[in-house]
C-alpha positions, 0 to 999 in steps of 0.5 A: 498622916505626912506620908499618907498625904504624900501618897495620896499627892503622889497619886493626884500627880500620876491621875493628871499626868495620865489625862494629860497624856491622853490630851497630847496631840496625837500627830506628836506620837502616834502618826504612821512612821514612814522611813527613806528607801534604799537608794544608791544614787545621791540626790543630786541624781533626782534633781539632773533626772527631774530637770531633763524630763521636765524639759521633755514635758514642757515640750510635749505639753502646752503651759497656761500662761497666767500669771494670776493662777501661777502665783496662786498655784506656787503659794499652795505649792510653797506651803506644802513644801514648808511643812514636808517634816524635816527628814525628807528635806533635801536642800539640793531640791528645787520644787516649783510649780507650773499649770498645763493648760489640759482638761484631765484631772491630773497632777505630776511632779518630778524627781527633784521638785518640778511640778506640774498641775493640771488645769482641769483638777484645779477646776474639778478640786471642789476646795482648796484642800482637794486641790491641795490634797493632790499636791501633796500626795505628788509633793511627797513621792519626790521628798521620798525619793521614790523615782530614784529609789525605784530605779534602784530597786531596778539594780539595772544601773551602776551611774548616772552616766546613763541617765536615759536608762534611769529614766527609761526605769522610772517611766516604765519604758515609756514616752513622754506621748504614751505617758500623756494619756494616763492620768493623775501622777503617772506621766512619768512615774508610775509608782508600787502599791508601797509607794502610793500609799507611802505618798498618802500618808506622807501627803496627809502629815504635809497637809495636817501641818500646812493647816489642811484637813487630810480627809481632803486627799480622799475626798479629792478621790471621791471627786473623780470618781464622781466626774467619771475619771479613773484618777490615773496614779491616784485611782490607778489598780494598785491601791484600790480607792477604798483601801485608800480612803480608810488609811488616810481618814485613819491617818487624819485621825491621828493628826492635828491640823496647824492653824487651819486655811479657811475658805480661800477666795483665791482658790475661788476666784482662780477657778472662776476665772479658769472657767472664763476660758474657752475649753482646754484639750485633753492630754489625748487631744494634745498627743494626738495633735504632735504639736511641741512647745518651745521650753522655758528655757529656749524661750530663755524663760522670758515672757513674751511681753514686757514686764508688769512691775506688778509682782509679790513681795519676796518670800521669807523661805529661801531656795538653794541654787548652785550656779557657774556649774557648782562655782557658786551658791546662792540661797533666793526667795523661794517664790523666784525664778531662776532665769538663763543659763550657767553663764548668765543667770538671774532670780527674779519675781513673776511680774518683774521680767520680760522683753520690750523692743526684743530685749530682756529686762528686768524690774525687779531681781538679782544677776550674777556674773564674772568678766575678765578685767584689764586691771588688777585692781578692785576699784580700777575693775569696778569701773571698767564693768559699770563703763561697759554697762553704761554703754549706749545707757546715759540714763545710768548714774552712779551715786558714790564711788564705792564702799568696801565690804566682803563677799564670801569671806573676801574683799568687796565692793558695794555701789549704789547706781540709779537707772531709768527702766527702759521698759516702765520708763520709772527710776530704778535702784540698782545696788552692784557688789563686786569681787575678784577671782583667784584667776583674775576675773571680776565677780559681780551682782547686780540687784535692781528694784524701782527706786520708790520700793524698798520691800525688797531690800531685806531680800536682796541683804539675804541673797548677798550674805549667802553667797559662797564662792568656790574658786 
């Protein structure tokens, strides 16, 4: 009797063990398996040849310079990246997401992380989702490092020496002004049938853990066949668009959407006031007009106007970032800008940079820097920069002498400074860290903040305890 009744327990256990099997979410198990391509070029090569073509692009292509849509675009964009699975993580990319001020439905991103989103596929996007759907796809080609692997594929290049001729490979020989008529994600890269359904697939995992339904990335398809587009990349003749919405409605079948975005307002919200706008031109009225545009960078990334103050709170993602040419690295908030040049750098917010009377200022951000004192000694040092900031600024004031701590496992000091922002006219919190280099310079950060706003303190904690020096 003991042993049929253990039997008959043991059967009870394999009949519940096999329904809860069958009840486990499929996307643990049964989601497409996609793998990285051979390619011969680490990835630090995606990041030098995605940030050399984006500057090629912002000078062929006009941005929308509003800070409300901006923001909303990254948060999406910033989404997606949190949930590209682990594997196609690459901690030397630097994705962000800028709105070029064109009518085509089109999206593109770049080797590396630079994205760029069209203003008419935002407005053309019937969800969020759909808009989301485009992201990802292009999202995903750069987590695969597609361009790069396709241009090994190519074997035409031994080093990034010449990184011309890698690019010459991923864009197909041709010109940013050829490029600017063909749509949705082949400005630059223009992708093998394996690769675009690769970035399908891929697209769709992203979308299903960011809390987006996949069926959206095929419905986005249906959404420009229906305005007349040919969807460039997307609907371009090596998948067919049929082909494409099978697999990726077959996909979503076996994927499990994590705590799902409902109806955003601000994706409403961001098309109302798009569509306020007066009509944007095509990117073949933009080629055919030969006007360039001036980059982030030779605008030194400053907008023309003076700060707002009114920015986000710091994101709790962290981006890496490697400055003074590999000197030193650094890990911000993701939803930061990093501004200037190897010399002289900042991260700051949206909102918390710009210009007044002709000169860059900042309300809210980090800076790093390295001068070269005429002491030898840490405090002694100190004192000669905050001298030499206080230069022409009376309103600048320091609040205690200095307490030591380290930095990247050597001596520091920290200060406590205050200021009046010459472009606000409010109090500002300035906190100054400061090091010394092995060839005798002095390192410093600076981080500023207005005095009354204190959410950014964590975030400025993080930033200093990520700091590694390599000197």
């Amino acid at each position: 009797m003991f042993r049929k009744l253990v039997n008959k327990q043991k059967s009870l256990v394999a009949w519940f063990t096999l329904v809860a099997l069958f009840a486990l979410p499929l996307s643990s198990a049964a989601q497409t398996q996609i793998k990285l391509h051979g390619n011969k070029y680490p990835p630090q090569d995606d990041v030098k040849l995605g940030r050399q073509a984006a500057q090629e692009a912002e000078h062929q292509f006009p941005l929308l310079r509003d800070q409300q849509i901006q923001s909303y675009v990254e948060r999406v964009g910033e989404r997606l990246v949190a949930n590209i699975p682990q594997q196609f993580q690459h901690p030397e990319f630097q994705y962000y997401f800028k709105v070029v001020n064109a009518s085509d439905i089109n999206a593109f991103a770049l080797p590396g992380g630079p994205m760029y989103v069209n203003r008419g596929m935002i407005e053309a996007a019937k969800t969020e989702g759909e808009m989301a759907g485009v992201m990802a796809h292009e999202i995903s080609h750069v987590a695969l490092r597609h361009g790069t692997a396709q241009a090994t594929k190519a074997q035409k290049y031994q080093t990034l020496a010449g990184i011309a001729g890698i690019a010459g490979t991923i864009l197909g020989g041709q010109g940013v002004g050829q490029m600017a008529q063909q749509g949705f994600g082949v400005y630059f890269l223009k992708f093998s049938r394996e690769y675009e359904t690769e970035a399908d697939i891929l697209g769709a995992q992203i979308m299903a853990r960011a809390g987006y339904d996949p069926r959206d990335l095929a419905n986005m398809f249906r959404t420009i066949q229906g305005q007349g587009g040919g969807g460039g990349g997307f609907l371009s003749d090596h998948p067919s668009a049929s082909d494409r919405y099978a697999k990726i409605d077959k996909e979503a079948t076996m994927l499990q959407v994590n705590n799902p975005v409902g109806r955003s307002q601000d994706f409403v919200a961001a098309q109302n006031k798009l569509r306020g706008y007066q009509r944007a031109p095509s990117m073949a009225e933009i080629q055919k007009s030969g006007k360039t545009y001036p980059t982030s960078a030779e605008q030194g990334n400053y907008p023309a106007e003076a700060p707002q103050g009114r920015v986000e709170r710091p994101s709790t993602q962290l981006q890496n970032y490697s400055i003074f040419n590999g000197g030193v690295q650094v890990s911000v908030p993701s939803n930061w800008r990093q501004i200037g040049d190897q010399n002289n750098v900042w991260f700051a917010p949206e909102g918390g940079y710009g210009q007044y009377n002709g000169q860059n200022v900042f309300t809210h951000g980090v800076t790093f820097g390295a001068v070269q004192s005429n002491s030898k000694d840490l405090q002694g040092a100190t004192q000669e920069l905050i001298n030499n900031f206080a230069q022409g600024n009376q309103n600048l004031k320091v609040n205690n002498s200095g307490q030591r701590t380290t930095l990247s496992g050597r001596n520091a000091l920290a200060m406590s400074l205050t200021n009046v922002n010459e472009a606000t006219g409010q109090p500002e919190h300035i906190r100054l860290i400061t090091t010394q280099l092995r060839g005798g310079q002095l390192f410093y950060m600076v981080a500023v903040s207005p005095q009354n706003d204190t959410s950014f303190n964590n975030a400025f904690q993080s930033v200093f305890s990520s700091v590694r020096i390599n000197d």
